[in-house]
N, C-alpha and C positions, 0 to 999 in steps of 0.2 A: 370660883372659877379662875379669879387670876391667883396666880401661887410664887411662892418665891423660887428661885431659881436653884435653890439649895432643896424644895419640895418637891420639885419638878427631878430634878436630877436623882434622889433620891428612889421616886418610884419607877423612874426610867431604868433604873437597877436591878429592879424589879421584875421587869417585862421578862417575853419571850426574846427567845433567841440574844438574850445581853450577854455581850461579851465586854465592850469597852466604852466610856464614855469619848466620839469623837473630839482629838483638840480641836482644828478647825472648827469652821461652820456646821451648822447643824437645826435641825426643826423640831420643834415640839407643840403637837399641835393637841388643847386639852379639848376634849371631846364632853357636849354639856349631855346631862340627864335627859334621856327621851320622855319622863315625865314633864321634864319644866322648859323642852324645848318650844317657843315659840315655831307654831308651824311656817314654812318655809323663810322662816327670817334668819340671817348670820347671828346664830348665836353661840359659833365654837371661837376660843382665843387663841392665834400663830406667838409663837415664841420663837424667834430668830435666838439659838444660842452660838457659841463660842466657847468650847471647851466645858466649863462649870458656871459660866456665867450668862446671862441673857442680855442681846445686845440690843432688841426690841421687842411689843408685846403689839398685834393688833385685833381684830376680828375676824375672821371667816367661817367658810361652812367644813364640815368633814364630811357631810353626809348629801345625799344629792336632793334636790329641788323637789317641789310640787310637782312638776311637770312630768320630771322622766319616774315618779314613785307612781303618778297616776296612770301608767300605761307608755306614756313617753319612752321607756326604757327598749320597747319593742323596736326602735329604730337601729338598736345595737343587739338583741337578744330577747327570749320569749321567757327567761328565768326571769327577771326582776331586772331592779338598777342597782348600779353596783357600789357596796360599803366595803369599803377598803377597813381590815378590823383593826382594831384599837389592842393599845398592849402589847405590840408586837414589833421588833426592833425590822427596820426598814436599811438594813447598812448600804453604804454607797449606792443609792436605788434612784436616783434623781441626778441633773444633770442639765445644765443651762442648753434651753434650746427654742422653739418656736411653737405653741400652743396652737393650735387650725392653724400654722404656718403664719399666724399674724400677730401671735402678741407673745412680747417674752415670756418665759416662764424657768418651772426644774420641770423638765421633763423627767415620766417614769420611765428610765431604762431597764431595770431589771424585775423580775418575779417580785410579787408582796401576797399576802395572805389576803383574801377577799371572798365575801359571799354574795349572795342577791336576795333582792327583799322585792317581792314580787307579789304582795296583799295587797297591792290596791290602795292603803289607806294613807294615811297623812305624815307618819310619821316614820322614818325611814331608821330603820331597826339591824341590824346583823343577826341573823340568827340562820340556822340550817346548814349543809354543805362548804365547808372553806374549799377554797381550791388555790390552787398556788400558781400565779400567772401573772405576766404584766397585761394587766387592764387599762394601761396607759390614762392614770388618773394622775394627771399631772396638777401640779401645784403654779394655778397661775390667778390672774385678775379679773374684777368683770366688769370691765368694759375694754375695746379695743382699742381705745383714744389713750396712747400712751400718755397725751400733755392731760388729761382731764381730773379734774381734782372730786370726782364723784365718789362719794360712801354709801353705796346701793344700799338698801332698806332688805329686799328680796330677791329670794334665792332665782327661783322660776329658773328658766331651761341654762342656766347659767354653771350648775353641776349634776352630771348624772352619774359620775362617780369621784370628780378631781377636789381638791381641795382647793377652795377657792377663798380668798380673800376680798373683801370687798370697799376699802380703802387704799384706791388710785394711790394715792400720793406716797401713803405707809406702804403698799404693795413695791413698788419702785422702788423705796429704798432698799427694801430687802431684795431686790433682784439685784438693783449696783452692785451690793456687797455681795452676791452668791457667782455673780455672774464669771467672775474667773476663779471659781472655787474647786471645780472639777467637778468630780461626784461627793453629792450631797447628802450626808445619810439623816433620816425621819423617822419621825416615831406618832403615833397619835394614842394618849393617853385618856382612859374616861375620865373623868370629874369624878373627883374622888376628897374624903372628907378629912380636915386635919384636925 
């Protein structure tokens, strides 16, 4: 799950919609095995790159919580919660700004590929319908105590479609650095075997 940055770049070349690898900042977020997903626990890895190289590595989720997969998702839609898909280049699509208006983040400015997973069960899947829309699954933190040095264990209502990280302290730094970066372009990659 963790890859080297020359791995990671590699299959990002790979993906949909590639055209160039950003010099700038940039996201690469590896998305783990829904077999060996521990249920609602952060088990996907943030890759802050920089051109071809990785300028940090921490933890988050790409996919949304217990909460909004068990029905939760109905507070936004009666399709499912929503998985932003994997392998698909995300260019200038994010964008320093305010997450519920309270905590920084990269907000989703523009369109990304996304379905809904709306089975009820535990483990939050992509499959059926893409549609092409900003779902405003922003990439931000969970908790709203900017000073708090907490590394949450669980997901719960924390994403129902954003990608969230869950290392206060690792999350900050990668906001400093993005935060006058402009538009941020992302990518979310499955776990994939070398």
């Amino acid at each position: 799950m963790y890859y080297s940055a020359q791995q990671i770049v590699e299959i990002a070349k790979e993906a949909e919609e590639y055209t160039h690898i950003p010099s700038g900042y940039w996201w690469a977020a590896i998305r783990s095995n829904p077999q060996d997903r521990l249920v609602d626990e952060f088990c996907c890895v943030f890759n802050l790159m920089k051109g071809e190289d990785i300028i940090t590595t921490t933890t988050c989720t790409t996919v949304p919580g217990l909460q909004a997969l068990k029905g939760g998702f109905r507070r936004y839609n009666n399709k499912g919660a929503g998985v932003v898909c994997a392998n698909i280049w995300m260019y200038q699509s994010f964008k320093y700004g305010k997450h519920a208006s309270r905590m920084r983040a990269l907000r989703m400015v523009k369109p990304v590929w996304s379905t809904r997973d709306g089975d009820f069960d535990n483990v939050a899947e992509e499959y059926g319908k893409r549609t092409f829309k900003n779902i405003y699954a922003n990439v931000h933190g969970a908790t709203f105590n900017r000073w708090s040095k907490l590394v949450r264990k669980y997901i719960k209502g924390w994403s129902y479609a954003c990608i969230v990280l869950n290392n206060n302290e690792e999350y900050n730094k990668i906001i400093d650095l993005t935060e006058s970066a402009g538009c941020v372009s992302g990518i979310i990659i499955d776990e994939f075997s070398v």
